[in-house]
C-alpha positions as CSV (number, residue, x, y, z in Angstrom):
1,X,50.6,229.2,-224.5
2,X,48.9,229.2,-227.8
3,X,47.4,225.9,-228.0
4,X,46.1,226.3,-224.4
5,X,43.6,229.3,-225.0
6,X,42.6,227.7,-228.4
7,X,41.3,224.9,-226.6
8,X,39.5,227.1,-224.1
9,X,37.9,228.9,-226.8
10,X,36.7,225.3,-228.7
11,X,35.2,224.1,-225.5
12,X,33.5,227.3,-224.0
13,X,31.1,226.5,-227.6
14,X,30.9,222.8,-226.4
15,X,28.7,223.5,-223.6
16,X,26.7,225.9,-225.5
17,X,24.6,222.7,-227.0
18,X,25.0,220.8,-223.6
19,X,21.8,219.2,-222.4
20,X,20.8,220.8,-219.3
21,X,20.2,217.2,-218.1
22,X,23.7,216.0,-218.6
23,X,25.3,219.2,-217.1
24,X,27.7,218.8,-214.5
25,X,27.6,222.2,-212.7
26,X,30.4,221.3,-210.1
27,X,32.8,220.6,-213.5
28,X,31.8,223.4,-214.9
29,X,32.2,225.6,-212.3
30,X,35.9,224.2,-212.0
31,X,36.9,224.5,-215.6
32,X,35.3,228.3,-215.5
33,X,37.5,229.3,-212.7
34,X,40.2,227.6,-214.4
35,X,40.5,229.1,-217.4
36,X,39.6,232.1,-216.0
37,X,43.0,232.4,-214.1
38,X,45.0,231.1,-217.2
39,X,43.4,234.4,-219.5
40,X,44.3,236.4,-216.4
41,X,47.9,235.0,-216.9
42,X,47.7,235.5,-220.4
43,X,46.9,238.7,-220.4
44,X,49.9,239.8,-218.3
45,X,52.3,237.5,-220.2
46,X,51.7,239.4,-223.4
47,X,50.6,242.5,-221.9
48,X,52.6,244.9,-224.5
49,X,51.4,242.6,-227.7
50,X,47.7,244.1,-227.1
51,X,45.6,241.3,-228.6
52,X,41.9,241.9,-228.6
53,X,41.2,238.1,-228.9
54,X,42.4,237.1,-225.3
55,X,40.4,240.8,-223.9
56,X,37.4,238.6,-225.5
57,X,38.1,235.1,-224.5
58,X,38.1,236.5,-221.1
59,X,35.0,237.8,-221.2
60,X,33.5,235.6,-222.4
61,X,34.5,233.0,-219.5
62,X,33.9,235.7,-217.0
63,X,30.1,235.9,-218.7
64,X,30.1,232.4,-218.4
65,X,31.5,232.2,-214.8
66,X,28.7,234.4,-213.8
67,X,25.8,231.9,-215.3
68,X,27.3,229.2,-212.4
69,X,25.6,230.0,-209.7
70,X,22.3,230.5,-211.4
71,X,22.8,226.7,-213.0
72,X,23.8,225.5,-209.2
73,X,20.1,226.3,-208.0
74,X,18.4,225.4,-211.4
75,X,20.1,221.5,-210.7
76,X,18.7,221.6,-207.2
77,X,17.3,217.9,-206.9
78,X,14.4,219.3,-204.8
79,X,12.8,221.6,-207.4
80,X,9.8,219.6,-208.4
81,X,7.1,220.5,-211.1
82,X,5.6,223.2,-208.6
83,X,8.6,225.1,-208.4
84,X,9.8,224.9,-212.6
85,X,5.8,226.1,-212.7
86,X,6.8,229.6,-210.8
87,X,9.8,229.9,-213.1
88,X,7.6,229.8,-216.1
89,X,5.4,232.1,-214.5
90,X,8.1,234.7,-213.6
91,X,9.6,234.4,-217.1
92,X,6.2,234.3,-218.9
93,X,7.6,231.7,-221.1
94,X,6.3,227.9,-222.0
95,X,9.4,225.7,-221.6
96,X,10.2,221.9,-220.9
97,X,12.7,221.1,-218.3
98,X,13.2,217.6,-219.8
99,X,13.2,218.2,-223.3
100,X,16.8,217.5,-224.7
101,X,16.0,220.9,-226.6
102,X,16.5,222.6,-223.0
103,X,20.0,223.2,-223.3
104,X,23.0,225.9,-222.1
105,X,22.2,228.1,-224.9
106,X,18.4,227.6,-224.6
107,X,18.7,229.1,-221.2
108,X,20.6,232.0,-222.3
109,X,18.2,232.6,-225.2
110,X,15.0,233.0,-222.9
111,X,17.1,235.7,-220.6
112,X,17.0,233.5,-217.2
113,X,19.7,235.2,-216.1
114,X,17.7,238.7,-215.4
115,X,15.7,236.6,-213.1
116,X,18.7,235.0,-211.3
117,X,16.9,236.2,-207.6
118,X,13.7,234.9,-208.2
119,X,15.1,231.3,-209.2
120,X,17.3,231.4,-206.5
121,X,14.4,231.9,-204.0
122,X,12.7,229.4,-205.2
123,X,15.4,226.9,-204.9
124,X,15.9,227.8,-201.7
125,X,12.2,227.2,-201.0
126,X,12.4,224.0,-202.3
127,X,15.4,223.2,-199.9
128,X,13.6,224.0,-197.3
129,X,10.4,222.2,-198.3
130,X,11.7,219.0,-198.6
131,X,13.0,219.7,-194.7
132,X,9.5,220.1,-193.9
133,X,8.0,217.3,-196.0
134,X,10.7,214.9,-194.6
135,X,9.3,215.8,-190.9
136,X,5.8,215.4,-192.0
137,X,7.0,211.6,-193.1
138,X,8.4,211.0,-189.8
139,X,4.8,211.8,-188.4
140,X,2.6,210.0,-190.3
141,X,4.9,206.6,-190.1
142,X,5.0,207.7,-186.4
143,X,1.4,207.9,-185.5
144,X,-0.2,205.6,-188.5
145,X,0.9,202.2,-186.5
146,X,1.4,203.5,-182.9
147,X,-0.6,201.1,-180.5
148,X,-1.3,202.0,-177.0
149,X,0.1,199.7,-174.6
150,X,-3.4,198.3,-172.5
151,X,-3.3,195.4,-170.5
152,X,-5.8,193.9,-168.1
153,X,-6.4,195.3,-164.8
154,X,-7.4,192.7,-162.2
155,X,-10.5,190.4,-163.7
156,X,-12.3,193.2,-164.3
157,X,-12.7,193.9,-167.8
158,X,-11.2,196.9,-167.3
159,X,-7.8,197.4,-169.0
160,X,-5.3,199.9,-167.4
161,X,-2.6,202.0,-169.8
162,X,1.2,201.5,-169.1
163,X,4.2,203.5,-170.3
164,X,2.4,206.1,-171.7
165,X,4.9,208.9,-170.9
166,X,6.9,207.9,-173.3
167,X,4.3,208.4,-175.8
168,X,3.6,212.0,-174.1
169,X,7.0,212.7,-174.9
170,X,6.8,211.6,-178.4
171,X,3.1,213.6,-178.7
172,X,4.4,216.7,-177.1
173,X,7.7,216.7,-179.7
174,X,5.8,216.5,-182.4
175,X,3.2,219.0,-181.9
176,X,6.3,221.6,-181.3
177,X,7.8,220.5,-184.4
178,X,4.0,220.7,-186.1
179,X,3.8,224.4,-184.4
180,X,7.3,225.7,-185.6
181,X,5.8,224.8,-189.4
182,X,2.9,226.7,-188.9
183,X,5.2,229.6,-188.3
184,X,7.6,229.2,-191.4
185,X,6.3,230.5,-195.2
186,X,7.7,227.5,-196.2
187,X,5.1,224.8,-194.8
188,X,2.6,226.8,-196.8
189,X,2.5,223.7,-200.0
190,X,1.4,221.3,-197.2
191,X,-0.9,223.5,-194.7
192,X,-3.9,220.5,-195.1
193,X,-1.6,217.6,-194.1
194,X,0.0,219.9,-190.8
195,X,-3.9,221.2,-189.9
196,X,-4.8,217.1,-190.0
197,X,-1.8,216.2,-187.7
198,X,-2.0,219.3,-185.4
199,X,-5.3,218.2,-184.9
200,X,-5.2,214.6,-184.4
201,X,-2.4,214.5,-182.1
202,X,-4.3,217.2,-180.1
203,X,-6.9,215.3,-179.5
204,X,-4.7,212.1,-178.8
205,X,-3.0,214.3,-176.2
206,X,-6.2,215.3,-175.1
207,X,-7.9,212.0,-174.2
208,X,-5.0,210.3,-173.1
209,X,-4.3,212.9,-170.7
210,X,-8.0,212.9,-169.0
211,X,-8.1,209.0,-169.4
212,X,-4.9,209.0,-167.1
213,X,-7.0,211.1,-164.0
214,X,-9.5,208.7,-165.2
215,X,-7.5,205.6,-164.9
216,X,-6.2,207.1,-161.0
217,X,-9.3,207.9,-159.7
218,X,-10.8,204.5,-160.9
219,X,-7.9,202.7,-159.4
220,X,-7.7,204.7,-155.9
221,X,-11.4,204.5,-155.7
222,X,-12.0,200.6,-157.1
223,X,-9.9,199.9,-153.3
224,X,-11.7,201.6,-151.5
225,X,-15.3,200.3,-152.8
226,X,-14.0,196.8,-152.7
227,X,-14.5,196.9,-149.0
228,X,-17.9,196.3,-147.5
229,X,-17.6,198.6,-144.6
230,X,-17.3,202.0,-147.4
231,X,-19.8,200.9,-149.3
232,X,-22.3,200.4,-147.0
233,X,-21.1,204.2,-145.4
234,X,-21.8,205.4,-148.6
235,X,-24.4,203.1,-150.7
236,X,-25.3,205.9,-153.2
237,X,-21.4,206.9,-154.1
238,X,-20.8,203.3,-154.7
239,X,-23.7,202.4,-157.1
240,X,-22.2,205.6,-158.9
241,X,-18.9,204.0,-159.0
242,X,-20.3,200.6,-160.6
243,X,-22.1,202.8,-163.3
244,X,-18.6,204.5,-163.9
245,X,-16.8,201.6,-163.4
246,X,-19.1,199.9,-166.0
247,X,-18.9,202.9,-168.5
248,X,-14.8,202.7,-168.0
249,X,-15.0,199.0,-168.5
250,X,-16.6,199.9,-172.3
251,X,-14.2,202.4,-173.5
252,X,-11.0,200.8,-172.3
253,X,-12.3,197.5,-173.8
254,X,-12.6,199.3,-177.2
255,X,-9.4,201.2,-177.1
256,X,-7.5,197.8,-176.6
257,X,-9.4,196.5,-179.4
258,X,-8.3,199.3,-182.0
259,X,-5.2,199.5,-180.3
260,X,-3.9,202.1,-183.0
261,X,-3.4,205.5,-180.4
262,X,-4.8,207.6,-183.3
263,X,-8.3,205.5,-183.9
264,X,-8.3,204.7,-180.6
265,X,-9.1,208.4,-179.4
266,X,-10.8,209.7,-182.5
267,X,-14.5,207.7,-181.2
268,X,-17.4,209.9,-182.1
269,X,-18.4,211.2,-178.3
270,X,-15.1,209.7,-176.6
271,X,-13.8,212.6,-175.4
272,X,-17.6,213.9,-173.6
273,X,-17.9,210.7,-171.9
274,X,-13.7,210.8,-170.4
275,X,-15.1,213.9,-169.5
276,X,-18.5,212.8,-167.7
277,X,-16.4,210.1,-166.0
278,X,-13.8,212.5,-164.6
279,X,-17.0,214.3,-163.2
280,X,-18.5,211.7,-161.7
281,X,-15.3,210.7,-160.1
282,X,-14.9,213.4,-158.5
283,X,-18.3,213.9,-157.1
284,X,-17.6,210.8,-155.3
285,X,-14.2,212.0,-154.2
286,X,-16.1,214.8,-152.8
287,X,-18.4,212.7,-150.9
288,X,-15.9,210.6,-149.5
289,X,-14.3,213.6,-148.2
290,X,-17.2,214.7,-146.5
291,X,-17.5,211.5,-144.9
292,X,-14.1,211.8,-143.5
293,X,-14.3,215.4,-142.4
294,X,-17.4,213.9,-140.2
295,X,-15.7,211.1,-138.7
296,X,-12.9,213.7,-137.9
297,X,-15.5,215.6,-136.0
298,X,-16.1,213.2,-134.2
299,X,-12.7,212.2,-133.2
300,X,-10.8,215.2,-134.0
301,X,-6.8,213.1,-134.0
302,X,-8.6,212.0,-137.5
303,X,-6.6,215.5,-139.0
304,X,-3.5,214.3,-138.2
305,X,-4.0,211.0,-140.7
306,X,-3.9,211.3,-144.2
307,X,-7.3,210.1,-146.1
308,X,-5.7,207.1,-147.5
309,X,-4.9,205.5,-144.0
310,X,-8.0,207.1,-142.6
311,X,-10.2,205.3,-144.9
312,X,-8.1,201.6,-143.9
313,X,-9.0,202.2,-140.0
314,X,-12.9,202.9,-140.9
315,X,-12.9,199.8,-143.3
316,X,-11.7,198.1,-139.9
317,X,-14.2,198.4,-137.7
318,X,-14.8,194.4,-137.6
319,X,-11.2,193.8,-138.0
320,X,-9.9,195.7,-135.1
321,X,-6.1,194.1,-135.0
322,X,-6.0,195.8,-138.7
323,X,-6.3,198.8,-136.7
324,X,-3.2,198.3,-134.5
325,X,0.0,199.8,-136.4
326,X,-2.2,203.5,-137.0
327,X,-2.4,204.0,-133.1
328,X,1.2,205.9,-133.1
329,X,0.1,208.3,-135.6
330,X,-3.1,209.1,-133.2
331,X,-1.4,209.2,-129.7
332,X,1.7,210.0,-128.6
333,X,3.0,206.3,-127.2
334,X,0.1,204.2,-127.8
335,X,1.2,201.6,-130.3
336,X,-1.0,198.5,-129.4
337,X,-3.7,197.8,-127.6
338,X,-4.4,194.8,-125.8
339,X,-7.4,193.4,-127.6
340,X,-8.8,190.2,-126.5
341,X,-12.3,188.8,-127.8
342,X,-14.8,187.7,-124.9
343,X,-16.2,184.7,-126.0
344,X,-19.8,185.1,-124.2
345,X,-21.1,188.0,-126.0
346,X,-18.6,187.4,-128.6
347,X,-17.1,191.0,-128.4
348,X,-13.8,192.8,-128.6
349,X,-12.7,193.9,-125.7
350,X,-9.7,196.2,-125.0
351,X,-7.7,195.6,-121.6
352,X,-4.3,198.3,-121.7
353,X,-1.9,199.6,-124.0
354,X,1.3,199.4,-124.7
355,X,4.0,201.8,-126.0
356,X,7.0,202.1,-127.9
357,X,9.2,200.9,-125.4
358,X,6.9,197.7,-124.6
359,X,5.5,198.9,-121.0
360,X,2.1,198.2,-120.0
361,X,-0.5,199.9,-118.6
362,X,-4.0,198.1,-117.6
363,X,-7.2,200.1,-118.3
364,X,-9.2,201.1,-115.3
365,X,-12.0,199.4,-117.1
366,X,-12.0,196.8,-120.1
367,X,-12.8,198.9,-123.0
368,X,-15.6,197.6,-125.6
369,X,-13.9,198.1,-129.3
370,X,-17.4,197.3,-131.2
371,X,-19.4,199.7,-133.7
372,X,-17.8,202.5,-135.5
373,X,-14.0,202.9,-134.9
374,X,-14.4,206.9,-134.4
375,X,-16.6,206.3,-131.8
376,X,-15.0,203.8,-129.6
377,X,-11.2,205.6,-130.5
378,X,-12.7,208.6,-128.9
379,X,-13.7,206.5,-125.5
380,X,-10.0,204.9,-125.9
381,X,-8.7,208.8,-125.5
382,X,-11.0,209.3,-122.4
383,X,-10.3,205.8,-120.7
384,X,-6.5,206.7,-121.3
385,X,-6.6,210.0,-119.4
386,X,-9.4,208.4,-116.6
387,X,-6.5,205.1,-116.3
388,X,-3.4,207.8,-115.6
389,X,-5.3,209.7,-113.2
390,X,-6.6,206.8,-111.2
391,X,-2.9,205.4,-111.6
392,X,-1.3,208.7,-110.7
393,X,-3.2,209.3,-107.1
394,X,-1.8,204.9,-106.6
395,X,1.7,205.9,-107.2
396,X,1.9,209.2,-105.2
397,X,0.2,207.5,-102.1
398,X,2.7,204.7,-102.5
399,X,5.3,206.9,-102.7
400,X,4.8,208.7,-99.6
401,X,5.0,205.1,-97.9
402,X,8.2,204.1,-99.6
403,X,10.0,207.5,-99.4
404,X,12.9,206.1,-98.5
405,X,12.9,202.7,-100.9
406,X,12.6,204.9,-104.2
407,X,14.2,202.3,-106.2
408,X,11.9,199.8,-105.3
409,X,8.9,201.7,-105.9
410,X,9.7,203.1,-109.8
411,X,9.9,199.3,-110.8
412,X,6.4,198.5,-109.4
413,X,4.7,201.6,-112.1
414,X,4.5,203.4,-114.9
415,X,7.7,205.4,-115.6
416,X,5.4,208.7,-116.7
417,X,3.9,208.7,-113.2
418,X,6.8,207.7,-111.0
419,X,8.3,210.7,-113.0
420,X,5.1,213.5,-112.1
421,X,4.5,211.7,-108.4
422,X,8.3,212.8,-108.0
423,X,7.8,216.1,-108.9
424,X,5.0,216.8,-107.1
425,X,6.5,215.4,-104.3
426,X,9.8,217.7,-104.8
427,X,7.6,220.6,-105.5
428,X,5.9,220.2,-101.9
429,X,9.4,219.5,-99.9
430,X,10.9,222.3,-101.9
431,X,7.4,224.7,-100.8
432,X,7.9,223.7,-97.1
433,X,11.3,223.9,-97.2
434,X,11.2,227.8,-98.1
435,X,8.5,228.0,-95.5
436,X,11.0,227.1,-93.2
437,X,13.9,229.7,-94.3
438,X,10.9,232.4,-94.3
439,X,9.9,231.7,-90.4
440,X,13.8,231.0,-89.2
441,X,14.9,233.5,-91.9
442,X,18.1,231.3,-92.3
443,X,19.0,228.9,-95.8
444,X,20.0,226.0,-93.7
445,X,16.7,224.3,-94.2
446,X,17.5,224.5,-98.4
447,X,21.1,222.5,-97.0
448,X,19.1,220.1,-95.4
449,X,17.1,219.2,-98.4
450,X,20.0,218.9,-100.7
451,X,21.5,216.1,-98.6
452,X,18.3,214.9,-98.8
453,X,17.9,214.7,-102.5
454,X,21.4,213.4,-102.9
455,X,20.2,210.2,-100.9
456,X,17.4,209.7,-103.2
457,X,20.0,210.1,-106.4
458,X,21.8,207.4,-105.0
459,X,19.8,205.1,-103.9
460,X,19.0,205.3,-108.4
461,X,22.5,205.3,-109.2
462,X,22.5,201.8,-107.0
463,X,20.0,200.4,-109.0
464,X,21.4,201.7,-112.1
465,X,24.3,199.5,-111.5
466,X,22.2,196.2,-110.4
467,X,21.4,194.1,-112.8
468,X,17.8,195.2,-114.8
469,X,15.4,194.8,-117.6
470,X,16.0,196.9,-120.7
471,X,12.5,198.3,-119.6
472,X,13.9,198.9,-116.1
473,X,16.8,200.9,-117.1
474,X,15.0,203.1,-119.2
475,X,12.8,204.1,-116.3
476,X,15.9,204.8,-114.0
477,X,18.0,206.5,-116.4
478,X,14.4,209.2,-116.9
479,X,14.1,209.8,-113.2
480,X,17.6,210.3,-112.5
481,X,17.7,212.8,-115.4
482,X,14.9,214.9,-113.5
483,X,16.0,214.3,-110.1
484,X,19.5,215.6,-110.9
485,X,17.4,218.6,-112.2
486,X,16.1,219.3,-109.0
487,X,18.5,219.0,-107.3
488,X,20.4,221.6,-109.2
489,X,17.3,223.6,-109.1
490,X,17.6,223.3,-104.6
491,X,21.1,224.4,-105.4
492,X,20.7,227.3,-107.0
493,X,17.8,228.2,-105.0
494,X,20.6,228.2,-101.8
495,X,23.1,230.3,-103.5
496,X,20.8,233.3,-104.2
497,X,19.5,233.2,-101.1
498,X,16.0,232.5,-101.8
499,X,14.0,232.7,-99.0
500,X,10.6,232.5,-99.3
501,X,7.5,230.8,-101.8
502,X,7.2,234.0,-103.7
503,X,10.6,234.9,-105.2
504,X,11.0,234.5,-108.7
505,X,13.9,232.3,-108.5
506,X,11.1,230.1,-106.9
507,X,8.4,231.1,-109.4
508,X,9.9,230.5,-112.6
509,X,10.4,226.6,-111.8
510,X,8.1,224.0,-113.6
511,X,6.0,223.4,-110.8
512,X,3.3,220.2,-110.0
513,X,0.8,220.3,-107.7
514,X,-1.8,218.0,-106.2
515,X,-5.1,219.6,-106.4
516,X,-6.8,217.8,-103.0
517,X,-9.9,220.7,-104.3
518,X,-10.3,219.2,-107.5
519,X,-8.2,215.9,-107.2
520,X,-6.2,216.4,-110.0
521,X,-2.3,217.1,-110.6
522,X,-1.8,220.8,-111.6
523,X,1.1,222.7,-113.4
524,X,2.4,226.1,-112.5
525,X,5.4,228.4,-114.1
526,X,5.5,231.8,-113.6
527,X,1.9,233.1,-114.0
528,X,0.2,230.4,-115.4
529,X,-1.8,227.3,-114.5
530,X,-2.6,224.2,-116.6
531,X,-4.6,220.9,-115.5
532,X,-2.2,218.4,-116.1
533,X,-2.8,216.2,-119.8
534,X,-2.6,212.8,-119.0
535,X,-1.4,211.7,-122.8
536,X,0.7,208.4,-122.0
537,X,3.7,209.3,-122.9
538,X,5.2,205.8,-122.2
539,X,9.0,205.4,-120.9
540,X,10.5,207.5,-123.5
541,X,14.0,209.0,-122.5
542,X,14.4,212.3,-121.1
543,X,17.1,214.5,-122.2
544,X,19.2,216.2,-119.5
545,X,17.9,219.6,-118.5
546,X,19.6,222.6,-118.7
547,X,19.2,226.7,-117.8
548,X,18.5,227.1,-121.5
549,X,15.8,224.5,-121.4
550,X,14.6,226.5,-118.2
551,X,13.8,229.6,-119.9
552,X,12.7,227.5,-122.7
553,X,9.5,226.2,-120.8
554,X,8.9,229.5,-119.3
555,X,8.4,230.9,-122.6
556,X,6.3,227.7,-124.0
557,X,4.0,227.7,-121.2
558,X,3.4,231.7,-121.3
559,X,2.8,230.8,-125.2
560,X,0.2,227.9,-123.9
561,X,-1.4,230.6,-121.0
562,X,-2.0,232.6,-124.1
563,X,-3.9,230.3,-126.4
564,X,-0.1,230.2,-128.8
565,X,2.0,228.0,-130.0
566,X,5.4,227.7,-129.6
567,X,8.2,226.3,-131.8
568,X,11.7,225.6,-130.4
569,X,14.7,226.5,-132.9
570,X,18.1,226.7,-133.1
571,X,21.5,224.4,-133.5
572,X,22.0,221.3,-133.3
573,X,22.2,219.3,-129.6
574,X,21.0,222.4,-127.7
575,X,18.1,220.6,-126.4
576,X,15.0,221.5,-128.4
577,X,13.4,217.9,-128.8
């Protein structure tokens, strides 16, 4: 036991002369603790021998145990001369860190230990600082060789940016990081070098960002120009585009030159003339939409097309087959017209259309598809309406000569109208039908016309099974779906006992008339009255019609007698389309 606390007490002097250099703090720390426990043990062990000498050994190491922590921050690798500068300062005393003079007992001579808290700050500042400097250091090698990825655009001259959002990622992470140190005390040693970065990225941000609208405008507008037909609409607009386009031409060429992202946006001036472009641009855009909104005056279906197909079908107007695939999104089943150039006058000429399902309808008249494509679409929607009506008053009269070869008949026109000639013809039968039951006051009449319609339903359901064209079928399957319509409509008319033209059971049918007053085909429900549309609606299917769809259309068309809207909803397969 003896020899053990001998040796402590030779070596506790040993580090008294220690070069503050050459001290290892972890060690020391280890052998403090250390001994410290043994004098602890030593004390107990010879607790009734009351020697003062291990009382003072202990002491001692517990002094010394105390320095440690102290010593830990003082051998912080991060304090540089700024920081050994404060201590001097707080202990108003002229010292040198390096000197081999600066040792254990040194240290304890000049009393650092009443300013433990203060050094320990400080070393924890310097911690910190080195955090901050290390980000800094990821910055500048960051930004100081960053190119911007430019490559030609077309044979321009004009070069286009690519994959720059990764770069607005990068930009956008570092100017958080940059903003957190301008909140923390400890970024205060390198304020200068965060104000230069804060600002440069900002304004790297900054002009990349507007060169990007820049770079879209330019591009969505550079198609548009490249046609003659909008340029000559719009001769003032364009010149302004070649100036821009010039201008755009000048910078771009100059940022791929520098290539570096942070030169490349720090031109004297760049940022004003990005910004001059951008407003330039967008007069244009403004013009151009002007020019739109007047061609949709003038054929209002224009609202239904967005700008960027609108603007194809005006650059058309000498290429009018161009102009073919945008007729669906104009009318309802128009989705080609027969176009055929007539070679003496060298014109377009327009003789039909044709719909989804591939049925064709002549033109009453050829239709001349020359000059401005609003003008002559608008005389297309006239000459469509004019063709059904003319066709309509063909297939009702040869209905009423074929009245009992239906089947025949529906393959010889257009499904729409063999479809609206039937239902004017039901409507009448079904008006001089109730007619009858009025004067004989007796339903049998309504009998009579049942077994009448269930003739005409098979002579379809015949031809359904015969052997047809695709087209054919279609047509059949439509009319069958109305006919089977009305005649559940004559049934249910005969089981309430309806009796005469005015009861509501009567009333609140779908109703067509033929107009010999104004020569047109006319639509009653309920109180109202519309002049039928004449929109080809082609040989699309009809879906089977039920009660619910019924009290649908009464609602729809009161909507329509109203000036309203209406807007079907509800489940799935209930019949809303």
């Amino acid at each position: 036991g003896m020899d053990s606390w001998k040796r402590m007490g030779q070596s506790v002097p040993g580090i008294q002369t220690l070069n503050f250099n050459d001290m290892d703090v972890d060690a020391m720390e280890l052998f403090a603790n250390d001994t410290y426990k043994k004098f602890t043990h030593l004390m107990k062990l010879y607790k009734d021998k009351n020697w003062p000498a291990i009382e003072q050994l202990r002491k001692r190491v517990d002094n010394f145990r105390r320095l440690i922590p102290m010593f830990q921050d003082l051998k912080n690798p991060n304090l540089k001369k700024r920081h050994w500068d404060q201590i001097r300062n707080i202990l108003q005393v002229e010292f040198d860190e390096s000197d081999p003079g600066f040792t254990f007992e040194k240290i304890q001579e000049l009393n650092f230990i009443k300013f433990a808290e203060q050094i320990a700050d400080i070393s924890n500042a310097a911690t910190m600082e080195v955090g901050i400097e290390n980000q800094l250091t990821i910055i500048r090698t960051t930004w100081e060789d960053q190119e911007l990825n430019l490559e030609p655009h077309k044979e321009k001259g004009v070069f286009r940016l690519k994959g720059i959002d990764d770069l607005f990622t990068t930009l956008e992470e570092h100017q958080n990081i940059l903003s957190a140190m301008k909140g923390s005390r400890y970024a205060q040693p390198f304020m200068e070098e965060v104000d230069y970065w804060e600002k440069t990225l900002g304004l790297v941000l900054e002009v990349l960002e507007n060169a990007m609208i820049v770079q879209k405008n330019y591009m969505y507008l550079e198609n548009i120009f490249s046609g003659e037909d909008i340029s000559k609409q719009l001769p003032k607009e364009a010149d302004n585009f070649e100036k821009i386009a010039r201008e755009w031409r000048f910078v771009t060429r100059n940022m791929a030159k520098v290539k570096i992202a942070i030169k490349a946006c720090a031109f004297p001036g760049l940022m004003r003339t990005i910004k001059n472009l951008i407003h330039g641009l967008e007069l244009i855009l403004k013009a151009l939409e002007r020019y739109l909104e007047t061609k949709r005056r003038v054929f209002p279906r224009f609202y239904f097309i967005s700008n960027d197909d609108l603007l194809e079908i005006l650059g058309s107007s000498k290429r009018q087959e161009n102009i073919q695939h945008h007729f669906k999104k104009c009318f309802d089943n128009i989705v080609k017209v027969k176009m055929q150039r007539q070679q003496y006058y060298n014109r377009m000429e327009g003789f039909g259309m044709i719909s989804g399902e591939d049925e064709y309808v002549a033109f009453s008249k050829p239709l001349l598809l020359e000059g401005p494509v609003e003008v002559w679409l608008s005389y297309l929607e006239d000459l469509m309406r004019i063709t059904l009506r003319d066709q309509l008053k063909v297939v009702r009269f040869d209905l009423k000569s074929n009245i009992r070869s239906r089947d025949r008949w529906i393959m010889e026109h257009p499904g729409q109208l063999c479809i609206t000639a039937s239902q004017i013809q039901w409507t009448s039968d079904c008006t001089k039908t109730l007619l009858q039951c009025k004067s004989m006051e007796r339903r049998a009449p309504l009998k009579r016309l049942k077994k009448k319609q269930m003739q005409v339903l098979l002579k379809f359901s015949d031809a359904v099974r015969s052997d047809l064209t695709k087209l054919q079928r279609v047509k059949i399957v439509a009319i069958v779906t109305i006919e089977i319509h009305a005649k559940d409509v004559i049934e249910r008319l005969y089981k309430s006992n309806t009796m005469h033209v005015q009861a509501f059971e009567w009333l609140s049918q779908l109703r067509f008339y033929w107009d010999k007053d104004i020569h047109d085909c006319i639509v009653r429900q309920t109180n109202t009255y519309f002049v039928y549309g004449y929109e080809y609606l082609g040989n699309s299917g009809r879906l089977v019609i039920t009660p619910l769809t019924d009290r649908c259309y009464i609602t729809l068309t009161t909507a329509l007698h109203l000036y309203r809207g209406g807007s079907p909803k509800g489940p799935a397969g209930t019949g809303k389309t």
